[in-house]
Phi, psi and omega in degrees: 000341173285114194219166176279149169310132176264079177290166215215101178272116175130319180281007309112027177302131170074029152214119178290120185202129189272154173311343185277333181262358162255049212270170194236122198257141177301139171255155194335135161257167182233147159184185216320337188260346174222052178307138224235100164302096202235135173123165147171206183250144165223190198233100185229214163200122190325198178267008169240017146112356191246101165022115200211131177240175174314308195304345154264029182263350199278137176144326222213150168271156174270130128243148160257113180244109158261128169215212166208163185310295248269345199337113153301317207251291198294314171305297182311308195301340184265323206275003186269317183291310169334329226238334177271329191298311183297298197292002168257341157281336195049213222304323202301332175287351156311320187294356193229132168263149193243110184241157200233117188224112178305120154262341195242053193298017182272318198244014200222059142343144145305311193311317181261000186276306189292273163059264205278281217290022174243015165265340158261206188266141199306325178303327177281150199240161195243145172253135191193158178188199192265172185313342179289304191277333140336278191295337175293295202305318169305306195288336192277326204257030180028050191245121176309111155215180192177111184293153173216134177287139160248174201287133148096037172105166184043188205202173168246207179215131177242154198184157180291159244184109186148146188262121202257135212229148179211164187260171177291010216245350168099013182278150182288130164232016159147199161228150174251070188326151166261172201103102161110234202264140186292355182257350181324343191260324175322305177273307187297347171257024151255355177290324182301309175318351211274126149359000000 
């Protein structure tokens, strides 16, 4: 699943960041012999502000993405394969929920989520709460972050880099990795669709 990065120029303008201060951490692996409990509940609130919990995800498979707005590279680029991904699924991307979760709640308003995610397909829905509700939340989804100051002020986000996959039932069903071919997501989220 591992390929070199693609990069996606433009959605991100005016802001200069070397490849070292976004960097992209791999996510947990799991296996037959040391499964690795990933998901649980937390408490946040969408980009329009409105209160969003684990529980509205179950009903529906899941993707998950944690990232941030300011993101140069990593960020835009899943959500743009998010975004193909749903347009490749049809009528079947109703069926999936596709989410997007703020690691950078200092600068990542609901206000600034719809914003940003109103550069994708209208179905991802974006998440954000305080630093509290944040730091819970990366821990039950085993997800790395982590601020990095750059020189002469502000800062980035270095974080785990991956589409994290559930069943309708909130069970961990895989990662999809970044990176390689932009259709990579399709077929494991019909496989989730499948009866």
């Amino acid at each position: 699943m591992r390929a070199p990065i693609r990069l996606l120029l433009g959605l991100c303008a005016g802001i200069a960041l070397s490849q070292a201060a976004c960097e992209r951490r791999a996510p947990p692996e799991q296996t037959a012999a040391a499964p690795v409990a990933i998901g649980g509940p937390f408490h946040l609130v969408d980009q329009t502000g409105h209160p969003f919990t684990d529980r509205d995800l179950l009903g529906k498979p899941t993707a998950i993405f944690f990232g941030f707005t300011f993101c140069p590279e990593v960020c835009p680029t899943t959500l743009a394969d998010m975004t193909r991904w749903l347009a490749a699924l049809g009528p079947d991307g109703n069926r999936v929920n596709v989410v997007f979760v703020s690691i950078d709640p200092t600068r990542d308003t609901p206000a600034v989520l719809k914003q940003y995610l109103g550069n994708f397909d209208p179905r991802i829905r974006g998440l954000t709460g305080t630093e509290a509700e944040i730091a819970t939340t990366a821990r039950e989804y085993r997800i790395f972050y982590r601020k990095v100051p750059l020189p002469g002020g502000g800062y980035t986000m270095d974080h785990t880099a991956g589409v994290f996959l559930f069943d309708r039932t909130g069970k961990f069903a895989g990662v999809i990795s970044y990176g390689g071919d932009p259709n990579r997501g399709v077929a494991p989220l019909r496989q989730l669709l499948k009866p």
